[in-house]
C-alpha positions, 0 to 999 in steps of 0.5 A, a space after each residue: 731745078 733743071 728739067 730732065 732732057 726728052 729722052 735722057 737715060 737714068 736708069 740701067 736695069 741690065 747694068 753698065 756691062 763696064 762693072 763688075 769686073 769678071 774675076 777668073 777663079 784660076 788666078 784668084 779668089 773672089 772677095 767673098 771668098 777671101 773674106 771667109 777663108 780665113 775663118 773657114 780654114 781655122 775651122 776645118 784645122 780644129 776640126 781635124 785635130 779634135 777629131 784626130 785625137 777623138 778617133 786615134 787617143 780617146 778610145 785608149 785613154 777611157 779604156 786605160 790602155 794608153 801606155 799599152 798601145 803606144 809603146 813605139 814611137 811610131 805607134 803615136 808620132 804620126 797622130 799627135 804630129 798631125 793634131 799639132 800641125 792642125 793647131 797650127 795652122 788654125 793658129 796661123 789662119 787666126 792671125 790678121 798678119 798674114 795675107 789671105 793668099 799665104 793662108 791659101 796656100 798653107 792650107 793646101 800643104 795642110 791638107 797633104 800632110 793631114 792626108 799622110 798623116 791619116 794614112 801613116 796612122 793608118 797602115 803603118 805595121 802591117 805586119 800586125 795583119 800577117 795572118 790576115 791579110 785580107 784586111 788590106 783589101 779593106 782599108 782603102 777607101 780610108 778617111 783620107 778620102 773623105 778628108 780630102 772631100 771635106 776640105 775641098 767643100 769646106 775652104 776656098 782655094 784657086 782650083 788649078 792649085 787645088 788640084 795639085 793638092 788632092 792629087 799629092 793627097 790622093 797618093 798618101 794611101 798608096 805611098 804609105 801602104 806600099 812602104 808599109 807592106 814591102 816592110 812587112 815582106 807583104 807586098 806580095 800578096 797584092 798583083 800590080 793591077 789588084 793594088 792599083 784597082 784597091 788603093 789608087 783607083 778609089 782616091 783618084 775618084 775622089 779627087 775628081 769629086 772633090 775638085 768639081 766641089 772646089 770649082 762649083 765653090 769659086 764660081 758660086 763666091 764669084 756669082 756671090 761677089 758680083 751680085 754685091 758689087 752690082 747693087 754697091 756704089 762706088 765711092 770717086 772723090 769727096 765733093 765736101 764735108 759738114 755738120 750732117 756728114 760727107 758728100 762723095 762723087 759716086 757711080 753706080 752700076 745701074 745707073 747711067 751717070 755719075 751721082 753725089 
């Protein structure tokens, strides 16, 4: 046996410093959370299109008046086309083949057009609210904002990209309603100021929200990832192979020197 030499450093309780590496969360995701995103985006698609349908259908169907209240085509277009595109994207976020980073991105597309989708449900025919207009000034904030929220806690996504995406999600209550009203010959009754304290202010609110919840999930999963890495070895080169299983050349990132 050689003997251990006076002096000689073994062990490391604060870590090489050489690994893990820093991972920015501007540039990507860490491992940790590119192995949930998948699963979490097929999820919160699921989730949106079920609740879609239970919020928008179900009502109509238990009381029968189905046909009734979805005579237009733009009485039902916009509801089921958003239940669709969420089946879809929790298909596609199923599917091994696709890396994690287009998931991403197709994920952030999804939430935009989940949050036109609510809005289109929302705030088309606003004539129907002629004699009462003062709804408008209730409608806003919708479940666009708290969709937005949501998805922001719920799947990982690099924030710089994410932020790109609320604040196009952020415009779908003020783009809809506006068209809708200036259809309806309503847009009147809003001033520029009022309209802008009612359906953009409230969103743009959320959007800071929401961002600091997707920045506070990438550091976290960061923190997450290089605590596994910190008590992992990894794996060099193969010294040999036997009965009894494999023996690799391997370092650790508390300790000072190569091990087998």
């Amino acid at each position: 046996m050689t003997p251990k030499r006076s002096g000689e450093t073994l062990f490391l309780p604060g870590g090489r410093g050489d690994r893990p590496s820093k991972l920015s969360p501007d540039r990507t995701l860490p491992p940790h959370l590119q192995e949930q995103l998948p699963r979490r985006l097929r999820n919160i698609a699921l989730l949106y299109s079920l609740a879609f349908f239970l919020s928008e259908f179900a009502p109509s169907i238990v009381a029968g008046k189905l046909s009734q209240e979805y005579q237009a085509l733009f009485d039902w277009l916009p509801g089921v086309a958003s239940i669709l595109i969420g089946i879809v994207v929790a298909a596609l976020a199923s599917s091994p083949r696709v890396p994690w980073q287009v998931k991403m991105n197709v994920g952030l597309v999804f939430e935009v057009l989940g949050s036109y989708g609510i809005a289109l449900s929302m705030y088309l025919g606003a004539e129907r609210f002629a004699s009462t207009p003062i709804v408008f000034f209730a409608l806003s904030p919708s479940w666009v904002a708290i969709w937005m929220i949501l998805y922001s806690i719920v799947v990982p996504a690099q924030p710089v990209r994410a932020l790109f995406a609320l604040l196009a999600s952020a415009s779908a209550p003020a783009v809809v309603m506006a068209y809708s009203l200036h259809h309806a010959g309503l847009f009147h009754i809003f001033t520029p100021e009022t309209f802008f304290l009612t359906h953009i202010l409230p969103y743009l609110t959320c959007v800071l929200l929401a961002y600091a919840s997707a920045r506070i999930m990438v550091t976290l999963g960061a923190e997450v990832s290089r605590a596994r890495e910190l008590g992992s070895y990894k794996l060099i080169e193969r010294l040999g192979q036997g009965g009894m299983g494999e023996v690799w050349r391997a370092s650790h990132q508390l300790l000072a020197r190569e091990a087998a």
